[in-house]
C-alpha positions in Angstrom: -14.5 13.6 -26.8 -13.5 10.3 -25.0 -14.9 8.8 -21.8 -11.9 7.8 -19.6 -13.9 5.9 -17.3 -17.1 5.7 -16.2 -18.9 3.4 -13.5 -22.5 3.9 -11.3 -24.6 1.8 -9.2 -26.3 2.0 -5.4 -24.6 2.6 -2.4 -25.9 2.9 1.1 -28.1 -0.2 0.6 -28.7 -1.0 4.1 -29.7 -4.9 5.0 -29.9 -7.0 8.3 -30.5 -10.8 8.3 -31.3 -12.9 10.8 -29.5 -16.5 11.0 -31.9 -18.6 13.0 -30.5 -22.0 14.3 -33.5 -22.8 16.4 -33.7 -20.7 19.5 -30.2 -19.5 18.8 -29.9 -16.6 15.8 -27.0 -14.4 14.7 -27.5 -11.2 13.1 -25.6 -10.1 10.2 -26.2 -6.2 9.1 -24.1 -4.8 6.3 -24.3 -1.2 4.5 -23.6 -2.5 0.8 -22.2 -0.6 -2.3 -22.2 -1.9 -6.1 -20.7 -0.3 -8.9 -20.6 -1.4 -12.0 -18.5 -0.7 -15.0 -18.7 -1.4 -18.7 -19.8 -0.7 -21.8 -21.9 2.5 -21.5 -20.9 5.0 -23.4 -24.1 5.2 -25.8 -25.7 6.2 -22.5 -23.8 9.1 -22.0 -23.5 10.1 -25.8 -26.6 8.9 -27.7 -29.6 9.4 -24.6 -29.6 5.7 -25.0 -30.7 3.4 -21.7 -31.1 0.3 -23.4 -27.6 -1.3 -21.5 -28.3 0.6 -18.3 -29.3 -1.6 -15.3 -31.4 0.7 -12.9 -29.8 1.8 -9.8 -33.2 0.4 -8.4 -32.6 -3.0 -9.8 -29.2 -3.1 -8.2 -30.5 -2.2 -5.1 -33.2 -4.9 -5.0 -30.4 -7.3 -6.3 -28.7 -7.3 -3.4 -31.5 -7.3 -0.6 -32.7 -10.9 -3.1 -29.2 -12.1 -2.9 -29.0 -11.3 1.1 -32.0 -13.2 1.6 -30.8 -16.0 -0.5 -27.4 -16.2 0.1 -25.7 -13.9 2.8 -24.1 -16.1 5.6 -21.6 -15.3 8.4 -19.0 -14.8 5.7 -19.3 -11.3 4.2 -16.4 -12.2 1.8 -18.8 -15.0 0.0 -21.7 -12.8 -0.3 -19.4 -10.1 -2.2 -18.0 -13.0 -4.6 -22.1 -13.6 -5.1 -23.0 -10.4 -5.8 -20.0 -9.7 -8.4 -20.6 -13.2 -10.4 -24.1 -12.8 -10.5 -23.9 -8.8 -12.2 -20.7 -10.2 -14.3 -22.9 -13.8 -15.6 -26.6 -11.6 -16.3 -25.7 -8.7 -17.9 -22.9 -8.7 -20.9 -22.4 -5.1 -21.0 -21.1 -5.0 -17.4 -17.1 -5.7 -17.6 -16.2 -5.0 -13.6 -18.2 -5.3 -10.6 -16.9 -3.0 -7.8 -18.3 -4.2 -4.3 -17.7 -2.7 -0.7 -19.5 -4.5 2.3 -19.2 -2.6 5.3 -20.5 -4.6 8.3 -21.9 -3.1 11.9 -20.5 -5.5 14.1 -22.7 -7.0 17.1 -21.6 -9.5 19.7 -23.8 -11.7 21.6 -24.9 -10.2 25.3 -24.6 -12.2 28.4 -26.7 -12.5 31.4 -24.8 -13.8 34.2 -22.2 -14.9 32.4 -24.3 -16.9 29.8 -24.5 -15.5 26.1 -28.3 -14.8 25.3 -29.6 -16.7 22.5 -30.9 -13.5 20.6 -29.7 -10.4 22.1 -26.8 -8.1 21.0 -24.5 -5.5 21.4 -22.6 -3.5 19.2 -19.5 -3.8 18.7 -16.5 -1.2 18.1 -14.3 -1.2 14.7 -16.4 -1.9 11.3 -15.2 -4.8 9.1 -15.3 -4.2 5.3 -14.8 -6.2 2.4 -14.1 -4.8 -1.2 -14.6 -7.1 -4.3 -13.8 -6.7 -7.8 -14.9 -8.9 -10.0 -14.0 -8.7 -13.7 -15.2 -10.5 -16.6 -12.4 -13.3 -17.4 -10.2 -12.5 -14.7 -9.8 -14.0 -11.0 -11.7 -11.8 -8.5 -10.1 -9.3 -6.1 -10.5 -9.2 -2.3 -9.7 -7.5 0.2 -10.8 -7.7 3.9 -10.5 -5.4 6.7 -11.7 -3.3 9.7 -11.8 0.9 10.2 -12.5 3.2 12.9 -10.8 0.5 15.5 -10.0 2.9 18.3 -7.0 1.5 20.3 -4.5 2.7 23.2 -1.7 1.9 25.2 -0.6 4.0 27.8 3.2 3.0 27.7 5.5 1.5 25.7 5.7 4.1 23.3 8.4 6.3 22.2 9.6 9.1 19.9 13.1 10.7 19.4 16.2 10.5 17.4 14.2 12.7 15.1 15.5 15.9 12.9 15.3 19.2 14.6 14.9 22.6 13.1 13.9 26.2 14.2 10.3 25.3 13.8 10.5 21.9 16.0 9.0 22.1 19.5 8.4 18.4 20.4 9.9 17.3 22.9 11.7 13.6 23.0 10.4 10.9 24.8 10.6 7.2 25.7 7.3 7.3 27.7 4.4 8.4 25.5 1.0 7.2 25.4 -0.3 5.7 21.7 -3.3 6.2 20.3 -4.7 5.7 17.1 -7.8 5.0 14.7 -7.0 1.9 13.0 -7.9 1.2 8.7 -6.4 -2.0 8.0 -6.7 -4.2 5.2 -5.3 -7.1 3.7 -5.8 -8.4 0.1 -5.8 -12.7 -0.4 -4.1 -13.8 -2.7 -6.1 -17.1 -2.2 -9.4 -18.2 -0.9 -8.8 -19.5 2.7 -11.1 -21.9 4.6 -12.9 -20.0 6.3 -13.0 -16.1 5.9 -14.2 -14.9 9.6 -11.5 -17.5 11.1 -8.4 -15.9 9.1 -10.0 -12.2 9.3 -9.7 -13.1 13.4 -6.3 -14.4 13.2 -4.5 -11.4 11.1 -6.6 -9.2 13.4 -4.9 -10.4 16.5 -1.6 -10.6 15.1 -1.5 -6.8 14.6 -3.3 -5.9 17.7 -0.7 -8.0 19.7 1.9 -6.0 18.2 0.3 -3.0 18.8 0.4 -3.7 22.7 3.2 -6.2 23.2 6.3 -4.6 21.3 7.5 -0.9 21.8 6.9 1.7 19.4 9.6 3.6 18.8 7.4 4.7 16.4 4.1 4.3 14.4 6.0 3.6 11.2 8.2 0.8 13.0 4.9 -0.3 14.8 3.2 -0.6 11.4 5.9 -2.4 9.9 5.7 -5.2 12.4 2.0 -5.2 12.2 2.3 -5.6 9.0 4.9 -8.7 9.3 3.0 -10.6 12.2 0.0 -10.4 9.8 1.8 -12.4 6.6 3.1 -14.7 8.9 -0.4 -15.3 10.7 -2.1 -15.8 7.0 -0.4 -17.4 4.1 -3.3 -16.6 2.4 -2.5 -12.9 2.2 -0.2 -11.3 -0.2 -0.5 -7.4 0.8 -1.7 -5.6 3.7 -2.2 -1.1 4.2 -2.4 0.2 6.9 -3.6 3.7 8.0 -2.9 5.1 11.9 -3.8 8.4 12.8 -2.1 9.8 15.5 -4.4 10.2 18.6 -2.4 12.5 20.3 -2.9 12.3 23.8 -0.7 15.7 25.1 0.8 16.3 28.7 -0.9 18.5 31.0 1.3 21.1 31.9 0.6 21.4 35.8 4.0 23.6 36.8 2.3 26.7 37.0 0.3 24.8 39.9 3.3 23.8 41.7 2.6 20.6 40.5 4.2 17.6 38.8 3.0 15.4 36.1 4.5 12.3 35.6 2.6 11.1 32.5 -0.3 10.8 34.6 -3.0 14.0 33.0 -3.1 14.4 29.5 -4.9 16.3 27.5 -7.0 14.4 24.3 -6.9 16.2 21.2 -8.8 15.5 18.0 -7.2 18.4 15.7 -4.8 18.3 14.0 -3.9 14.8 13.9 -0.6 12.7 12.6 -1.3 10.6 9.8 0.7 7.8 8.7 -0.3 5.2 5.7 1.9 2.3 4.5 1.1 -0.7 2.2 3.8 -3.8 2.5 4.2 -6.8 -0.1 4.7 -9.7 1.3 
């Protein structure tokens, strides 16, 4: 018998750090996960620990490294984390990393941001790192569970029709989805939270300025609008659920509905995923 692949480590290591800059302090929180993969085989064949780095050790690792090290750029903290596992422990040949980050913004009182008081904010940025012995590191940055809408300027027709089909066309739908998107660099930018902002907004102004004639066109020119916002950025995936938002049938009232009432509905949901090349 063979071991195909094999990798453990700690996930769901929770850590918040404050950033004080005298009165004024940022908070960065981040639910961490490191994986590591390598050479141990005579773990799982011989009862033999003597290459296994505790899951408890890992865990500590990366609260130390927060302290020491985490900044406003979750992207350098993962590189920190990966080169530090790869440099102390020769067994380990890959270092899988995913940072998810709960976002908060800075309140305002009368229209002037409070110095150290926050509110969270929607979507959850993530980074995933891989970092493997001899080789360049792997990044990829993103957000999930970005709930966006428009209420026009979406379509759907033109579509094949069978016995089974009972959609109706429209040019006048409303769009709703659950963004995932990520992008992978294919070089270190600047400044990681400046170019995460800018491919953010590119796709989001796509989302609401162009029509959707559908979520695969929509996701296509997302997916454009983001290479040409980052040159730093060599592939980007995309996953939008289909929030379907349905028309309220209101004829049995003596009533019309102009795409005014809908119905939300959570099941069952359309689910579209796409990754582009630049």
């Amino acid at each position: 018998m063979k071991i195909v692949s094999n990798r453990y480590g700690k996930r769901r290591v929770r850590v918040l750090k404050v950033i004080r800059d005298g009165a004024r302090h940022e908070v960065k929180e981040l639910d961490c996960a490191v994986l590591l993969e390598g050479d141990f085989g005579s773990s799982y064949f011989d009862a033999d620990n003597s290459k296994v780095v505790p899951t408890d050790t890992v865990k500590n690792t990366i609260t130390i490294l927060a302290h020491k090290l985490l900044g406003l750029e979750t992207e350098r903290f993962g590189l920190e984390l990966g080169r530090h596992f790869i440099g102390k422990y020769a067994q380990v040949q890959r270092v899988h990393i995913e940072l998810s980050e709960r976002p908060w913004n800075r309140h305002a009182i009368g229209g002037t941001p409070h110095e150290h008081t926050f509110l969270a904010g929607s979507g959850a940025p993530f980074v995933k790192i891989l970092a493997t012995r001899g080789s360049a590191e792997e990044i990829e940055s993103g957000v999930d569970d970005l709930l966006v809408m428009k209420s026009t300027g979406s379509g759907f027709k033109d579509y094949p029709r069978c016995d089974y089909t009972t959609l109706p066309e429209t040019d006048d739908r409303i769009l709703a989805t659950k963004v995932r998107a990520s992008w992978h660099y294919a070089s270190v930018p600047a400044d990681f939270n400046a170019a995460n902002k800018t491919v953010l907004e590119a796709v989001l102004r796509i989302f609401a300025v162009n029509f959707s004639a559908s979520v695969q066109a929509t996701m296509s020119q997302m997916a454009e609008a983001a290479f040409l916002a980052c040159q730093e950025i060599n592939r980007v995936t995309l996953a939008l659920p289909n929030k379907h938002y349905l028309l309220a049938n209101l004829k049995p009232f003596g009533l019309e509905n102009p795409n005014i009432t809908f119905v939300p509905t959570d099941e069952p949901h359309g689910q579209i995923e796409a990754t582009f090349n630049r």
